[in-house]
Structure formats: structure tokens, C-alpha cells
PyMOL Python script that loads the backbone (N, CA, C, O; Angstrom):
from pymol import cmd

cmd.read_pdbstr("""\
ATOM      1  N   UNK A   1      15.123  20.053 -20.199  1.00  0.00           N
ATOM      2  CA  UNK A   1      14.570  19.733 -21.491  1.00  0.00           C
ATOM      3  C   UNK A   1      13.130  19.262 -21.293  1.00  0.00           C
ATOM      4  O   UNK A   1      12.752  18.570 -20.347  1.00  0.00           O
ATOM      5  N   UNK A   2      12.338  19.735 -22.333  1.00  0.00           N
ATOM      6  CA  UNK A   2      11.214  19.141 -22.020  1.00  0.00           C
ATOM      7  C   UNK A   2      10.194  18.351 -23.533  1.00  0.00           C
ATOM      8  O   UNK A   2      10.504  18.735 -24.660  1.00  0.00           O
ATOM      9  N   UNK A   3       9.429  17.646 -23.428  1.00  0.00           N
ATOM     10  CA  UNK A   3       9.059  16.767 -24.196  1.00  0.00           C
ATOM     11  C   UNK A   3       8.039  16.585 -24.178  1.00  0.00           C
ATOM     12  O   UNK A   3       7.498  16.695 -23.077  1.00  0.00           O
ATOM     13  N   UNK A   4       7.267  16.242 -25.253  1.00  0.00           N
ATOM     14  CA  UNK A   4       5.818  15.932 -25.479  1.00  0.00           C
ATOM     15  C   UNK A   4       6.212  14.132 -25.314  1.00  0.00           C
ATOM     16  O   UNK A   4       7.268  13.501 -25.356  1.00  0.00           O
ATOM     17  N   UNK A   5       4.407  13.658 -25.064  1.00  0.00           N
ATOM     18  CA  UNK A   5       4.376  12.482 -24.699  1.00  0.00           C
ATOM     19  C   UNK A   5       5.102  11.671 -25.825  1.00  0.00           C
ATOM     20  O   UNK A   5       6.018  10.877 -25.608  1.00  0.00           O
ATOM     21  N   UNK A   6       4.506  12.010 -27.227  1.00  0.00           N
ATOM     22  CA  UNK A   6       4.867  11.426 -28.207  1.00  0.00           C
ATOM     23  C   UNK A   6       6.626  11.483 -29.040  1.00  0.00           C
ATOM     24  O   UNK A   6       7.173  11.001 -30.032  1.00  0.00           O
ATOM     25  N   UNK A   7       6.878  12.142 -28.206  1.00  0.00           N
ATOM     26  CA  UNK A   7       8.781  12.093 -28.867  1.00  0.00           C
ATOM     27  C   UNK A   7       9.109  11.472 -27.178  1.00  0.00           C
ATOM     28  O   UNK A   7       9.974  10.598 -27.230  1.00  0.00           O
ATOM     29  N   UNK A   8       8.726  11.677 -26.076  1.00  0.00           N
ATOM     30  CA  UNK A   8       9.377  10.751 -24.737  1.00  0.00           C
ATOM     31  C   UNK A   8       9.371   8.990 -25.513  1.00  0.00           C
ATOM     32  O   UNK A   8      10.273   8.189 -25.270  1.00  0.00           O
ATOM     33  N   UNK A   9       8.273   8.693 -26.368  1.00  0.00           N
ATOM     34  CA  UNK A   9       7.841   7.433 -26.356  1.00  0.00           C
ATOM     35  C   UNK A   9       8.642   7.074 -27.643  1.00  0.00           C
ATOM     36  O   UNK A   9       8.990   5.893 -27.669  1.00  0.00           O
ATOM     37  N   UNK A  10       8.885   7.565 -28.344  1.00  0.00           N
ATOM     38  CA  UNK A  10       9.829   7.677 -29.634  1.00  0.00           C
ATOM     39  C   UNK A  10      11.194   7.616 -29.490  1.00  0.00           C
ATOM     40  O   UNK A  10      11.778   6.565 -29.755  1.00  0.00           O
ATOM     41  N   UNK A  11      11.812   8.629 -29.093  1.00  0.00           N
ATOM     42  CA  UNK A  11      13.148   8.620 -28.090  1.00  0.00           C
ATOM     43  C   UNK A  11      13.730   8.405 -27.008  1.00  0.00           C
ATOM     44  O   UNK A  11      14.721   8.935 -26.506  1.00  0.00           O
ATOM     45  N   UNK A  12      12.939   7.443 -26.601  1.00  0.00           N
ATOM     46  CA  UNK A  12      12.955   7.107 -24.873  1.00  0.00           C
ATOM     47  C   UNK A  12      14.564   6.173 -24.876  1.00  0.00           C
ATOM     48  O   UNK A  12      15.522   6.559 -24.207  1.00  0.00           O
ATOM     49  N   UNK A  13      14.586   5.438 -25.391  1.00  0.00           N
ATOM     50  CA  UNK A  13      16.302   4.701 -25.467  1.00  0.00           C
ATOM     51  C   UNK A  13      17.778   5.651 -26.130  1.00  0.00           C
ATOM     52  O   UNK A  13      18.907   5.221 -26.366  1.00  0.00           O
ATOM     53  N   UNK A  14      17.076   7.428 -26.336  1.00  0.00           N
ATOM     54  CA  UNK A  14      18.055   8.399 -26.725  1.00  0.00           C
ATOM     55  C   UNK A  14      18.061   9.037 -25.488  1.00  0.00           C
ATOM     56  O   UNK A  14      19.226   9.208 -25.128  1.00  0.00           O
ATOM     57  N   UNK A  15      17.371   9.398 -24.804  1.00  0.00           N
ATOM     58  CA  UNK A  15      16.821  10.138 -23.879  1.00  0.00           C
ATOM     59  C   UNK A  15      17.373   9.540 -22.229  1.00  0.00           C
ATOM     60  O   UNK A  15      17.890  10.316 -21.426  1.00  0.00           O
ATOM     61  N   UNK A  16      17.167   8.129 -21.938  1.00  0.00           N
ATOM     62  CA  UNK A  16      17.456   7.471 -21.194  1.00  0.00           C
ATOM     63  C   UNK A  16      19.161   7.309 -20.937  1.00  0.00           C
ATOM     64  O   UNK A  16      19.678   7.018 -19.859  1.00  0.00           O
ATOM     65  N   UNK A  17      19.924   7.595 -22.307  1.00  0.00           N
ATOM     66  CA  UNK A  17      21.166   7.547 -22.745  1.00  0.00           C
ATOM     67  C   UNK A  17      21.820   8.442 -22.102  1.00  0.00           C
ATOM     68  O   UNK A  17      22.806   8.563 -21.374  1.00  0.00           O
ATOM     69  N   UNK A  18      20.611   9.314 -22.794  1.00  0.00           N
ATOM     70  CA  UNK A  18      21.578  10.838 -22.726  1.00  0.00           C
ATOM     71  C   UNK A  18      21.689  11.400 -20.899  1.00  0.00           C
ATOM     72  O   UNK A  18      22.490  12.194 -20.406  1.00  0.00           O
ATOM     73  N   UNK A  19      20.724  10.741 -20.328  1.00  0.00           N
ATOM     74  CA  UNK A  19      20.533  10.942 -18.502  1.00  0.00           C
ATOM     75  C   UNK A  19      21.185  10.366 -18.288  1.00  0.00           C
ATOM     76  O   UNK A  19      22.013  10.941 -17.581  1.00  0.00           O
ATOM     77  N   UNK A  20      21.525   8.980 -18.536  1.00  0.00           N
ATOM     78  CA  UNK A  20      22.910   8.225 -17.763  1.00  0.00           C
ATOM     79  C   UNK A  20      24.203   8.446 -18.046  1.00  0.00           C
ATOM     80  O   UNK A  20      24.989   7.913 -17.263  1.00  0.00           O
ATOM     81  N   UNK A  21      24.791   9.241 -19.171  1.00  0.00           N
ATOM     82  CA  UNK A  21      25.974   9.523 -19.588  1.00  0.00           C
ATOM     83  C   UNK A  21      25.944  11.180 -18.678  1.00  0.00           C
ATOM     84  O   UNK A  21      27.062  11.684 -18.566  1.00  0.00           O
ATOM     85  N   UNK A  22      24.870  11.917 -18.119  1.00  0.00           N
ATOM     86  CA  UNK A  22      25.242  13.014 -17.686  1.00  0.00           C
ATOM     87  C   UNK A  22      25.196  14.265 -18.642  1.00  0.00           C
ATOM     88  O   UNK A  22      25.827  15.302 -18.436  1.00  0.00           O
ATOM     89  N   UNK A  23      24.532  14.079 -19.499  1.00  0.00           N
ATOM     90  CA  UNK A  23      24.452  14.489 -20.865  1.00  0.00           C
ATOM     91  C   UNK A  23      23.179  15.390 -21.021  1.00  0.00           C
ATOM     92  O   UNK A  23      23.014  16.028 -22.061  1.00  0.00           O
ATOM     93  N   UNK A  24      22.315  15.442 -20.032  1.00  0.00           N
ATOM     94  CA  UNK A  24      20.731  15.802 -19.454  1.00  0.00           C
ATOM     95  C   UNK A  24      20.931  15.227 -18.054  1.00  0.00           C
ATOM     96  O   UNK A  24      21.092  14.090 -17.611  1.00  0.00           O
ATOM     97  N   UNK A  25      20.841  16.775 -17.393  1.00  0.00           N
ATOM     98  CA  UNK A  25      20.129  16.130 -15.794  1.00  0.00           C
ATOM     99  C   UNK A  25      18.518  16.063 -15.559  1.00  0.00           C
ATOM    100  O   UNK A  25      18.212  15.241 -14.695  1.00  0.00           O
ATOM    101  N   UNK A  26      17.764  16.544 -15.968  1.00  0.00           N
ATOM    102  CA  UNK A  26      16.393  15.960 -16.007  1.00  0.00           C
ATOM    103  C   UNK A  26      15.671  16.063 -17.532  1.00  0.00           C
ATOM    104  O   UNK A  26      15.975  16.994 -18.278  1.00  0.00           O
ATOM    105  N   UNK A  27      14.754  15.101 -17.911  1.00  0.00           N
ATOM    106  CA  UNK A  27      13.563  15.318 -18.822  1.00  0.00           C
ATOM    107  C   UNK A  27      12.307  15.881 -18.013  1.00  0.00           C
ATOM    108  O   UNK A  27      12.180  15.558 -16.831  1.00  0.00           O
ATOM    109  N   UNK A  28      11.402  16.694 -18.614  1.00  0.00           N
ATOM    110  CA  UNK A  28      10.419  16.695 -18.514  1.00  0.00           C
ATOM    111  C   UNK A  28       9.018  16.339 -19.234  1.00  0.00           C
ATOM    112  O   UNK A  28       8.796  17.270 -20.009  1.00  0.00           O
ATOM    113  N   UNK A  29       8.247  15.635 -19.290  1.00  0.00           N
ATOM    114  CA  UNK A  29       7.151  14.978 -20.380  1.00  0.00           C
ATOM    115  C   UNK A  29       5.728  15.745 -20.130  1.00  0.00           C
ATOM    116  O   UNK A  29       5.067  15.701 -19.093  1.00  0.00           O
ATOM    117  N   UNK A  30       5.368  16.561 -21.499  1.00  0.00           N
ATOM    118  CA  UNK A  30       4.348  16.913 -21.080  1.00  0.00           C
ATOM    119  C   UNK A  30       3.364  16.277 -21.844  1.00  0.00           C
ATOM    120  O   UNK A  30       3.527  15.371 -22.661  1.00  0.00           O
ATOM    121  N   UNK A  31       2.122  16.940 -21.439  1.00  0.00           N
ATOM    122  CA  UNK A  31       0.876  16.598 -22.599  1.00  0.00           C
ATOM    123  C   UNK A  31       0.272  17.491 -22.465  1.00  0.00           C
ATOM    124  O   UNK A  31       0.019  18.033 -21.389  1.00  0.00           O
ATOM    125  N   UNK A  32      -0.263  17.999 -24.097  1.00  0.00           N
ATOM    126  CA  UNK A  32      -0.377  19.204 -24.096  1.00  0.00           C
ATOM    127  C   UNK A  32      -0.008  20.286 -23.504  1.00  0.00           C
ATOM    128  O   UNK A  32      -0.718  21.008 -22.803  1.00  0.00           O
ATOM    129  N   UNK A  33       1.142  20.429 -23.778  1.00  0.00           N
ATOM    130  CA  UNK A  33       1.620  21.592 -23.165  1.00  0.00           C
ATOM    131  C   UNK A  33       2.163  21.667 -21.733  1.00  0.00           C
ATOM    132  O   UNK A  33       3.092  22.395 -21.384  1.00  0.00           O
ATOM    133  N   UNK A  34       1.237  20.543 -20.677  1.00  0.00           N
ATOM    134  CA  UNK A  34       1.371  20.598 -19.452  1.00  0.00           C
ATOM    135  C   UNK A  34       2.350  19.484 -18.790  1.00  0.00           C
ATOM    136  O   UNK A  34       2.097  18.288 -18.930  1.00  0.00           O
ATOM    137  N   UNK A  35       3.583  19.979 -17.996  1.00  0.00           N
ATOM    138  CA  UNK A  35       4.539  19.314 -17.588  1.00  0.00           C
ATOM    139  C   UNK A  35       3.446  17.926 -16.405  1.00  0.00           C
ATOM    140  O   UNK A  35       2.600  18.169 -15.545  1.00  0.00           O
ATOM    141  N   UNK A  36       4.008  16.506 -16.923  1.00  0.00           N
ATOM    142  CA  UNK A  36       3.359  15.490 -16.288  1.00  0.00           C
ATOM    143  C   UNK A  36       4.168  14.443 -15.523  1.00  0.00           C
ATOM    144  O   UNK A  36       3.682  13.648 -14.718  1.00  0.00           O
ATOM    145  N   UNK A  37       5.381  14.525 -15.843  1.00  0.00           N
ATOM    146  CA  UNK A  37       5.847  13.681 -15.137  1.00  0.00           C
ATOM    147  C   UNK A  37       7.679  14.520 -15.465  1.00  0.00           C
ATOM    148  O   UNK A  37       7.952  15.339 -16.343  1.00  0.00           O
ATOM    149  N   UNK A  38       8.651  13.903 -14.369  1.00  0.00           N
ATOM    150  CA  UNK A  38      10.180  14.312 -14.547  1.00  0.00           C
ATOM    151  C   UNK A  38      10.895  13.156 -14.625  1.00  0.00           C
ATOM    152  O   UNK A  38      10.671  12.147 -13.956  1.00  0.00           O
ATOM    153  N   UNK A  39      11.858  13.311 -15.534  1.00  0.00           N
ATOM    154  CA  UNK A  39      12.936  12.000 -15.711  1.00  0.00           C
ATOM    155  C   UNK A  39      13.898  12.294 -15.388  1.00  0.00           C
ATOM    156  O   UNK A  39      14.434  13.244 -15.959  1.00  0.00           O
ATOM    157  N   UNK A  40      14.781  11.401 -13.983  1.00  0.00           N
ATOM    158  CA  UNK A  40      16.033  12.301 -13.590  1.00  0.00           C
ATOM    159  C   UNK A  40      17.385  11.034 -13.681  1.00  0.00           C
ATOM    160  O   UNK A  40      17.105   9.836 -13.734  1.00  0.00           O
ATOM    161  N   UNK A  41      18.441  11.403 -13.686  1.00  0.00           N
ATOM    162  CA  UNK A  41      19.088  10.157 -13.844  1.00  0.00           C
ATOM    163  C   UNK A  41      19.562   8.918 -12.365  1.00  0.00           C
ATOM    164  O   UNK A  41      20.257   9.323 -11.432  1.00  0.00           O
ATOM    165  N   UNK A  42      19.097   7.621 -12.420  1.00  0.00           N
ATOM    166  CA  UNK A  42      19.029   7.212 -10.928  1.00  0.00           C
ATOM    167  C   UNK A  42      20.023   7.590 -10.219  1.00  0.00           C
ATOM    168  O   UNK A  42      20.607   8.218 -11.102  1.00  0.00           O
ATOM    169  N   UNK A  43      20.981   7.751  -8.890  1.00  0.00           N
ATOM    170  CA  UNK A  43      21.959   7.920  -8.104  1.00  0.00           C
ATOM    171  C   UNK A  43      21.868   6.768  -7.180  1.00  0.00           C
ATOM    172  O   UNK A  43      20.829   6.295  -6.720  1.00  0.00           O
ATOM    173  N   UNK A  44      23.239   6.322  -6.937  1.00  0.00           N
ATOM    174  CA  UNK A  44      23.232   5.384  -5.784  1.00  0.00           C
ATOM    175  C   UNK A  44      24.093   6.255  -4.840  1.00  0.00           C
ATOM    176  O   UNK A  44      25.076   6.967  -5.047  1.00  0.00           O
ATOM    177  N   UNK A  45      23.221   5.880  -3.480  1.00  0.00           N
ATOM    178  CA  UNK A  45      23.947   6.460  -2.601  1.00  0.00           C
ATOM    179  C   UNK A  45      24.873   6.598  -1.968  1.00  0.00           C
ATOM    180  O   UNK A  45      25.034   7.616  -1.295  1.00  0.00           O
ATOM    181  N   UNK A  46      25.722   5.636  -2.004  1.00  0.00           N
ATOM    182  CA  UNK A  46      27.021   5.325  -1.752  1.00  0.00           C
ATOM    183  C   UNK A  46      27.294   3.821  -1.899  1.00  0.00           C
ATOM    184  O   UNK A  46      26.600   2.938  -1.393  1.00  0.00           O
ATOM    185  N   UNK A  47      28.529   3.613  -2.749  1.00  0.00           N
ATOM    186  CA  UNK A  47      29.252   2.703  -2.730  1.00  0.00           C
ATOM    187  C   UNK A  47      29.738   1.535  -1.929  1.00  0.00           C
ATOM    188  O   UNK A  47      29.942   0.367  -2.259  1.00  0.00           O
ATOM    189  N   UNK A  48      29.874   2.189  -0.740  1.00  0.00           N
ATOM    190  CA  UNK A  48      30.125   1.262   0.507  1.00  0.00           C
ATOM    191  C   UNK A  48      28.880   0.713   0.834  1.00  0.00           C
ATOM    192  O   UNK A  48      27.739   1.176   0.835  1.00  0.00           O
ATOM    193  N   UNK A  49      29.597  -0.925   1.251  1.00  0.00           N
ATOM    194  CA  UNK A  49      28.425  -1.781   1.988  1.00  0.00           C
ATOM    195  C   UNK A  49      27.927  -1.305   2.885  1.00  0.00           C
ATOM    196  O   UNK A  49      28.452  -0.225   3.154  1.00  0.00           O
ATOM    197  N   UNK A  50      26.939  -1.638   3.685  1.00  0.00           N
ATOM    198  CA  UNK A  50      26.375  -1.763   4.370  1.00  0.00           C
ATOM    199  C   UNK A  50      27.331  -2.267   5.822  1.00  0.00           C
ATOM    200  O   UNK A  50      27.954  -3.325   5.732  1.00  0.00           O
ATOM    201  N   UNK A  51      27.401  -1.480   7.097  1.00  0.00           N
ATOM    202  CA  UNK A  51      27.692  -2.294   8.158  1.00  0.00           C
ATOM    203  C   UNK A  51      26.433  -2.645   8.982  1.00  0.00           C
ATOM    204  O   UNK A  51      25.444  -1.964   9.252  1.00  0.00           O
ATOM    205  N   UNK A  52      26.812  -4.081   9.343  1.00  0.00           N
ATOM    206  CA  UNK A  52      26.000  -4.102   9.953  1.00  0.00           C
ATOM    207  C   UNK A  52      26.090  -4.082  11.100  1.00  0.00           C
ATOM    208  O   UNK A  52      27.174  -3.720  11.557  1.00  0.00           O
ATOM    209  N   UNK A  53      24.898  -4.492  12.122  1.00  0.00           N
ATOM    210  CA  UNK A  53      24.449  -3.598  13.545  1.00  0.00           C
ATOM    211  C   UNK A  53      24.604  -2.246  13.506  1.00  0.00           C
ATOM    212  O   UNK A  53      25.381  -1.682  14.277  1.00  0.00           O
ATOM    213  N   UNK A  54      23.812  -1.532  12.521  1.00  0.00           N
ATOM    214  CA  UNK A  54      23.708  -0.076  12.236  1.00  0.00           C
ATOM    215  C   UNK A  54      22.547   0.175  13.182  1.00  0.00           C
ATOM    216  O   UNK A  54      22.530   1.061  14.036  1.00  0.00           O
ATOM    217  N   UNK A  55      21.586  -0.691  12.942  1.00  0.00           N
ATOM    218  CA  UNK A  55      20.776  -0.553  13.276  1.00  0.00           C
ATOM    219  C   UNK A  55      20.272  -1.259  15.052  1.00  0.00           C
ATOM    220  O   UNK A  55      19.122  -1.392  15.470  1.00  0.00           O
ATOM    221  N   UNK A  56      21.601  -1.605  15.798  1.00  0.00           N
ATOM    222  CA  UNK A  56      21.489  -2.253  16.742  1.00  0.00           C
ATOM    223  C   UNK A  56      20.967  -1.018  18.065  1.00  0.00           C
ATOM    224  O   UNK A  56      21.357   0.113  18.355  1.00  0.00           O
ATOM    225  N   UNK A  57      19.954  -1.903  18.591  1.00  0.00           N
ATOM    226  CA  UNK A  57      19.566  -0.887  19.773  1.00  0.00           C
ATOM    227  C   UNK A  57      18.256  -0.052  19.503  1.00  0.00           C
ATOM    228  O   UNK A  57      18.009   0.612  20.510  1.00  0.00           O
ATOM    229  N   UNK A  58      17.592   0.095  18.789  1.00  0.00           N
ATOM    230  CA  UNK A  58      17.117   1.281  17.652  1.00  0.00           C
ATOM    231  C   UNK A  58      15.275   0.034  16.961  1.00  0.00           C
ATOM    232  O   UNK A  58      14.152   0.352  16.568  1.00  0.00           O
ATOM    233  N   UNK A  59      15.758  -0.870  17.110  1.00  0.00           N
ATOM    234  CA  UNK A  59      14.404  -2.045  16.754  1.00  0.00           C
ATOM    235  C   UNK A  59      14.144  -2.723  17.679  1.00  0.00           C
ATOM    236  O   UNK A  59      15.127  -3.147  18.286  1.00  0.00           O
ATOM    237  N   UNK A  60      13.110  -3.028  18.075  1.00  0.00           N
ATOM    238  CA  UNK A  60      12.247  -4.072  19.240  1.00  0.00           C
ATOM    239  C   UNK A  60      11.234  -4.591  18.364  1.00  0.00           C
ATOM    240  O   UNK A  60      10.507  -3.982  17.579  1.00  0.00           O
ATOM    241  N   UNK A  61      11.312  -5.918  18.649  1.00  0.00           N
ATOM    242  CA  UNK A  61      10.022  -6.713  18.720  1.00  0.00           C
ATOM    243  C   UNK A  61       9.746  -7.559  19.984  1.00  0.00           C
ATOM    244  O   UNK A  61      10.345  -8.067  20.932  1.00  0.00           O
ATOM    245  N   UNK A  62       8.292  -7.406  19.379  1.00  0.00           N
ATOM    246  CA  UNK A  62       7.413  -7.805  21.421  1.00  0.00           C
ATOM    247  C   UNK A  62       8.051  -8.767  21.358  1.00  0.00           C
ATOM    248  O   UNK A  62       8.898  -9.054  20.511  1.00  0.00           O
ATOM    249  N   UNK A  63       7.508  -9.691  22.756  1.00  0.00           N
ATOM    250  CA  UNK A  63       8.000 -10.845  22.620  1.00  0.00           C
ATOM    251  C   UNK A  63       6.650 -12.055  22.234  1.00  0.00           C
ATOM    252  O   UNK A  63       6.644 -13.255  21.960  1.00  0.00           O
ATOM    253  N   UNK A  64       5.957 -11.364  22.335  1.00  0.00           N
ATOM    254  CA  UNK A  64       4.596 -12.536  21.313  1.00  0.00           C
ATOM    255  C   UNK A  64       4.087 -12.221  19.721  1.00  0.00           C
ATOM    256  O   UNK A  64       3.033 -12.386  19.107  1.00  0.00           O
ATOM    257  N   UNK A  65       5.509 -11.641  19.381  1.00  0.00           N
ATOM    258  CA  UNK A  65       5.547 -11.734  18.098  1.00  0.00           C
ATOM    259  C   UNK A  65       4.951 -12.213  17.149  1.00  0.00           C
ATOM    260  O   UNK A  65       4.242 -11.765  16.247  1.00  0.00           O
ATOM    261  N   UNK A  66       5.550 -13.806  17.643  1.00  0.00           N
ATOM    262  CA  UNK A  66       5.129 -15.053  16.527  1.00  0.00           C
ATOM    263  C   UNK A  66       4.314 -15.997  17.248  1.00  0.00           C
ATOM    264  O   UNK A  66       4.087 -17.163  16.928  1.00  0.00           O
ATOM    265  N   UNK A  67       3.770 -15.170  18.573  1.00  0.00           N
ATOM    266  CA  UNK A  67       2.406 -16.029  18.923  1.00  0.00           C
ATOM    267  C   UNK A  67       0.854 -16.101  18.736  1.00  0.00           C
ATOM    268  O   UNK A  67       0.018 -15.206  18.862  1.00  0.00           O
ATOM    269  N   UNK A  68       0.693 -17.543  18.366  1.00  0.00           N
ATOM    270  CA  UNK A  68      -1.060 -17.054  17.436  1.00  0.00           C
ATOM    271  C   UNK A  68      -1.694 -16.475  17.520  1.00  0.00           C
ATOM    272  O   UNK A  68      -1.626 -15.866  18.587  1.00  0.00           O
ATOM    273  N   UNK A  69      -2.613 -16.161  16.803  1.00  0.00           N
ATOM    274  CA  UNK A  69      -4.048 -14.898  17.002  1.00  0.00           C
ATOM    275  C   UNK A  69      -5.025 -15.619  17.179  1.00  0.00           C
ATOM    276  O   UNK A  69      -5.360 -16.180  16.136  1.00  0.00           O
ATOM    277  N   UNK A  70      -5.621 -15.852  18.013  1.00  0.00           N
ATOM    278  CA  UNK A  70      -6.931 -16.629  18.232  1.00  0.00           C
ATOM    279  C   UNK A  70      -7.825 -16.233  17.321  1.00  0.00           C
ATOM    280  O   UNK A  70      -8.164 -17.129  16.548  1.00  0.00           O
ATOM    281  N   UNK A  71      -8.280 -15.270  17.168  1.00  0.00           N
ATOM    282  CA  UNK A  71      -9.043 -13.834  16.030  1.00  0.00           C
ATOM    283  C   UNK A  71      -8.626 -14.667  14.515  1.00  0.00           C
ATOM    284  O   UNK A  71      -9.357 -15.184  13.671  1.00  0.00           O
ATOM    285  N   UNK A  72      -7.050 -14.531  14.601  1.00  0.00           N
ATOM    286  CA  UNK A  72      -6.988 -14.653  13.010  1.00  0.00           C
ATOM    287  C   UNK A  72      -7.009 -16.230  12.749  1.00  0.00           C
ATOM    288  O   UNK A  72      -7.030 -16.639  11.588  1.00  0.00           O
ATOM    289  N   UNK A  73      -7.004 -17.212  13.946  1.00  0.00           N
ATOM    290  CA  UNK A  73      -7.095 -18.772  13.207  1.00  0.00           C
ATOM    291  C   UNK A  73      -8.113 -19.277  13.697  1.00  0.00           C
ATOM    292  O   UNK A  73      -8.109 -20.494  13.884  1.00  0.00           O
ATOM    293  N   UNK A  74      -9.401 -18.412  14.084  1.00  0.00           N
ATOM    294  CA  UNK A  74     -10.613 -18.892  13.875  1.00  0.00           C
ATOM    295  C   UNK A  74     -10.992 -18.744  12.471  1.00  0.00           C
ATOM    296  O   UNK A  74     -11.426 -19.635  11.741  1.00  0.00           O
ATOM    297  N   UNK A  75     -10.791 -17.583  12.189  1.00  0.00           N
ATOM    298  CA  UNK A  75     -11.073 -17.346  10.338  1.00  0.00           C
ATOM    299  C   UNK A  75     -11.130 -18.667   9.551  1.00  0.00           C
ATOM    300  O   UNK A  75     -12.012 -19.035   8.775  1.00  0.00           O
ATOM    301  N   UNK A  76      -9.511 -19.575  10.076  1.00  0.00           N
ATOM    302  CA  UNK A  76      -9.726 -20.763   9.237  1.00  0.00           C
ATOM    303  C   UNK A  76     -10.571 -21.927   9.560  1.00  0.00           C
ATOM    304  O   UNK A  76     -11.072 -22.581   8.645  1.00  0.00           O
ATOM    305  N   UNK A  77     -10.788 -22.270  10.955  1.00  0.00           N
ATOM    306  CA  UNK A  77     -11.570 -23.193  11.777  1.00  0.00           C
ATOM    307  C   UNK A  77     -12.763 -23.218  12.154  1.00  0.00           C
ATOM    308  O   UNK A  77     -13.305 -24.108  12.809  1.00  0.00           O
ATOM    309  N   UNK A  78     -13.334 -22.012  11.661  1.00  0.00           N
ATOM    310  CA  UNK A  78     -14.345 -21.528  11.732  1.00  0.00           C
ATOM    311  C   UNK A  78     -15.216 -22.764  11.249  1.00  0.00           C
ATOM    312  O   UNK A  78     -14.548 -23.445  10.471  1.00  0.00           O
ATOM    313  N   UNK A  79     -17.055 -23.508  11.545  1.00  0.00           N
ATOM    314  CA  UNK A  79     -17.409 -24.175  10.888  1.00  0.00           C
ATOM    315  C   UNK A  79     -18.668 -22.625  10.113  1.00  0.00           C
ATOM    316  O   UNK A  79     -19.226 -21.603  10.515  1.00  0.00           O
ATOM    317  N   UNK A  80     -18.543 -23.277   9.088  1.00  0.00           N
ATOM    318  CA  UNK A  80     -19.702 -23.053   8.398  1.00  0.00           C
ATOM    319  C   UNK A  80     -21.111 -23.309   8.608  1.00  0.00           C
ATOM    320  O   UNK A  80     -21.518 -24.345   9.133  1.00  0.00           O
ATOM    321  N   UNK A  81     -21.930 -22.281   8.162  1.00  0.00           N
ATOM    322  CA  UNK A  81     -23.313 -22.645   8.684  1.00  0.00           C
ATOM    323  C   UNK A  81     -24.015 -22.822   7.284  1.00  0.00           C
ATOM    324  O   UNK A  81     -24.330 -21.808   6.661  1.00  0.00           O
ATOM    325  N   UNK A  82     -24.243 -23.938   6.822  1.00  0.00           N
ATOM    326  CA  UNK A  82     -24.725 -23.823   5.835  1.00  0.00           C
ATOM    327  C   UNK A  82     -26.117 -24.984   5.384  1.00  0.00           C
ATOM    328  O   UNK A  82     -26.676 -24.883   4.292  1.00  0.00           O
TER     329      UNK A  82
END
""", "prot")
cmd.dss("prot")
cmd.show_as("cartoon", "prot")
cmd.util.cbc("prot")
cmd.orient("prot")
């Protein structure tokens, strides 16, 4: 289906309806004539939680992570020359 700007902005709480009931799988909004944007209905990807340590093995951080930046806390200590 497709739509001018001015009925997307008019019917947007019919329209929005009609994508979440499955009722329209996409809008399209044009202006003048020209397709500008697509409205599709959101999906979640699955139901199931999350396990975790999915991600175990697979991430590193250094180990001076969370050690200061000389560079970045002169910025604050810096004196002024004024």
C-alpha cells in the first residue's frame, strides 16, 4: 500500500493498526509521487531469553582497561595561561 505524506499523517493510528493486526505487511509514504520512507510491522526475534555465556570466549578486554590516560587527565589539570 502506498500513501501520500498527508493521509500517512492523518491515518497514522489506522495504519499503525492495521500493520500490527497483520492486516498490511508494509506502508509505503510518498511525496509527490516519490516512495520516501517504508512502514513494516516490528518482529521480535524470538521469545526465548537470553542464555547467558553466549557470548563466553568470543570478548577480551586489555588489561589496562580502566587505567588512566595521562593525555586525557591533563585536559582537566591542565593550568591555564591566562
Amino acid at each position: 500500500m502506498q500513501v501520500n505524506i498527508h493521509e500517512a499523517k492523518t491515518q497514522l493510528s489506522r495504519i499503525l493498526e492495521e500493520l500490527s493486526e497483520g492486516r498490511l505487511q508494509e506502508v509505503i509514504i510518498a511525496k509527490a509521487g516519490k516512495p520516501v520512507a517504508k512502514l513494516i510491522p516490528y518482529t521480535i526475534e524470538s521469545d526465548e531469553p537470553r542464555k547467558p555465556g553466549l557470548l563466553k570466549g568470543k570478548i577480551s578486554i586489555a588489561a589496562d582497561f580502566d587505567d588512566p590516560d595521562p593525555a586525557f587527565e591533563a585536559l582537566f589539570y591542565e593550568e591555564t595561561n591566562q
